[in-house]
C-alpha positions as CSV (number, residue, x, y, z in Angstrom):
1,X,24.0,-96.7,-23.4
2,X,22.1,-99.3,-25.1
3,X,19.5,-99.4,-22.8
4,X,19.3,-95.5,-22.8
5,X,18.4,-95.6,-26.3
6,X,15.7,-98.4,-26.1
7,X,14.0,-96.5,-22.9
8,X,14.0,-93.3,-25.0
9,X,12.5,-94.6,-28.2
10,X,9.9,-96.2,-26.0
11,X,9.1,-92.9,-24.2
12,X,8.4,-91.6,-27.1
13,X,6.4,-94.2,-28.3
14,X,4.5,-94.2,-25.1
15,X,3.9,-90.1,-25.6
16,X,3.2,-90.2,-28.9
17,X,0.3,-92.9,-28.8
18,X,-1.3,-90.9,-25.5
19,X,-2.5,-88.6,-28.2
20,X,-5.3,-91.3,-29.5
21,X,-8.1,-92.5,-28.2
22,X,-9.9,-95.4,-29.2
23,X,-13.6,-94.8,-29.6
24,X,-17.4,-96.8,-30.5
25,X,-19.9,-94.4,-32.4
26,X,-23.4,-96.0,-32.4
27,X,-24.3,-94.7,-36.1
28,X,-28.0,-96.9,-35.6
29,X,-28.5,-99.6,-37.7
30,X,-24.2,-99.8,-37.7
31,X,-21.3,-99.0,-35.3
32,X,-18.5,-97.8,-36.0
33,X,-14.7,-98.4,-33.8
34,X,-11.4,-97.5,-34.4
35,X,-8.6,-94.8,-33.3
36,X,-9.1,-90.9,-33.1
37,X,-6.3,-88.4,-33.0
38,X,-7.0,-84.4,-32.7
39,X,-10.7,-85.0,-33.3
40,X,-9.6,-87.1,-36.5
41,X,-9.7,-90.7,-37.8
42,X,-6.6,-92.4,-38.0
43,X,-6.0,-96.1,-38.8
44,X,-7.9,-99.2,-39.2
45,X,-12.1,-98.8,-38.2
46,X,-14.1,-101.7,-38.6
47,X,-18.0,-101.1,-38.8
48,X,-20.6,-103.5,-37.6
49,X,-23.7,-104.8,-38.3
50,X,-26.4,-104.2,-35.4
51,X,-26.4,-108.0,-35.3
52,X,-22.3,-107.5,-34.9
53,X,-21.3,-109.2,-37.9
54,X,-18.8,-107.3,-39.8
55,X,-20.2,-104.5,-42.5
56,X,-16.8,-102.5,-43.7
57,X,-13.3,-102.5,-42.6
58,X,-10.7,-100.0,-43.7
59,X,-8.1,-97.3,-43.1
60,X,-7.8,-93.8,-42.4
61,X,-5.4,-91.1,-42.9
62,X,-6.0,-87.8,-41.0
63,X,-9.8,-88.3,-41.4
64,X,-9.6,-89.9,-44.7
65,X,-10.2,-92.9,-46.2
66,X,-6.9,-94.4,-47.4
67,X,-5.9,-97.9,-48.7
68,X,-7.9,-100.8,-49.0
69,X,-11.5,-101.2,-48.0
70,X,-13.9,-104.0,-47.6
71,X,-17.6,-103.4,-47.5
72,X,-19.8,-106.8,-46.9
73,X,-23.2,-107.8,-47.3
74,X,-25.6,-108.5,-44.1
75,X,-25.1,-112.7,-45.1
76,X,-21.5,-111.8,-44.3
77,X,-20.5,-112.5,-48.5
78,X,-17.7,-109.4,-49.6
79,X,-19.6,-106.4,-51.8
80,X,-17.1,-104.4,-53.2
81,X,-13.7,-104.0,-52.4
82,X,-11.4,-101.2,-53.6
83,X,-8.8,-98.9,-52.8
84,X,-9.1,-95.1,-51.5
85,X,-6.6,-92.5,-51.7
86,X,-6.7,-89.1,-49.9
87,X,-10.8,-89.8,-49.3
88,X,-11.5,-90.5,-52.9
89,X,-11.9,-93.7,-54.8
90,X,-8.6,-94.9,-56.7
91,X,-7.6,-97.6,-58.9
92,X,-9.7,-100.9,-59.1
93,X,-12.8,-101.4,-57.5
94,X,-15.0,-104.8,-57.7
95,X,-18.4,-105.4,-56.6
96,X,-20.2,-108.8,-55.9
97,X,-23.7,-109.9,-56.0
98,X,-24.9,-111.6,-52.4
99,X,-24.5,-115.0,-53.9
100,X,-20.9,-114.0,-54.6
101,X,-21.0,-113.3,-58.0
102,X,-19.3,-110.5,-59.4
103,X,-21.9,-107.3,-60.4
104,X,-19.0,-105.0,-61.3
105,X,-15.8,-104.1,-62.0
106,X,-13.8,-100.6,-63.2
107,X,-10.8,-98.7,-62.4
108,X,-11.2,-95.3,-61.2
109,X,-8.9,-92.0,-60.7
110,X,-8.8,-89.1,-57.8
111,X,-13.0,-90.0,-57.1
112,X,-13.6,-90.0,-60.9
113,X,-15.1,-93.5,-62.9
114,X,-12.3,-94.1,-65.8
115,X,-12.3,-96.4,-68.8
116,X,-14.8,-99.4,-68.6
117,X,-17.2,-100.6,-65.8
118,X,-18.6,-104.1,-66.5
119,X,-21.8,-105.0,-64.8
120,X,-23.3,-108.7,-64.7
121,X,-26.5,-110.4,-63.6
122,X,-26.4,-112.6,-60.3
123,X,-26.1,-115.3,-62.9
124,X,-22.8,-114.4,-64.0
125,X,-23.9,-113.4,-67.4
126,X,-22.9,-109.8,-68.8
127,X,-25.4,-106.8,-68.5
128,X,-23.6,-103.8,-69.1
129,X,-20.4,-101.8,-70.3
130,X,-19.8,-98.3,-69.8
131,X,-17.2,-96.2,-70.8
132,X,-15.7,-93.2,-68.5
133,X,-13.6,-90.1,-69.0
134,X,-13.0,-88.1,-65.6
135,X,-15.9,-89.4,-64.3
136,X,-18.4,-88.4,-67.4
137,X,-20.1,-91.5,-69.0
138,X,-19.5,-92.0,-72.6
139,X,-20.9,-94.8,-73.9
């Protein structure tokens, strides 16, 4: 009986993952590879460089950017990381210089900028502060 149960589950499994396809899209200058379901990104893609190093890595939810993503420079150093939610920019997001510094910092809400953003020179020092309301600058 035991066994019945695991050989169903994994039928099911088996069925259910038939339904994606993994696919490579030459974008270029960039490619792009990950899972495709009903004409659809699902789960993690991972961009590349032509040069194949590494440009963005994230996740999607039926076709839309979800979770955390990580863009990089060309030198391989992280530019911005942040989180998505339903295809729209959510909650805190950091960007870095190509030396690794940081350049910015800010939360934002549903694709909108909110409350400060922080931007700094390469050399650490601070340039800028802006302040958002559902996405309209402020000050």
């Amino acid at each position: 009986m035991k066994f019945l149960k695991i050989a169903i589950v994994f039928l099911v499994f088996v069925l259910l993952s038939c339904n994606s396809k993994i696919v490579t899209i030459d974008k270029g200058y960039y490619s792009e590879s990950g899972k495709m379901k009903n004409d659809k990104k699902i789960g993690k893609w991972k961009y590349t460089f032509e040069d194949g190093k590494i440009f963005q890595v994230g996740k999607f939810t039926n076709n839309l950017e979800t979770g955390n993503w990580k863009i990089y420079h060309p030198n391989g150093v992280l530019r911005q990381t942040g989180n998505f939610k339903k295809g729209k920019i959510d909650g805190l997001w950091k960007f870095y210089h190509e030396n690794g510094n940081l350049y910015g910092i800010g939360n934002a809400n549903q694709g909108d900028f909110e409350s400060d953003w922080k931007w700094y020179f390469e050399n650490g020092q601070i340039h800028t502060v802006r302040n958002y309301q559902k996405g309209k600058l402020i000050s």
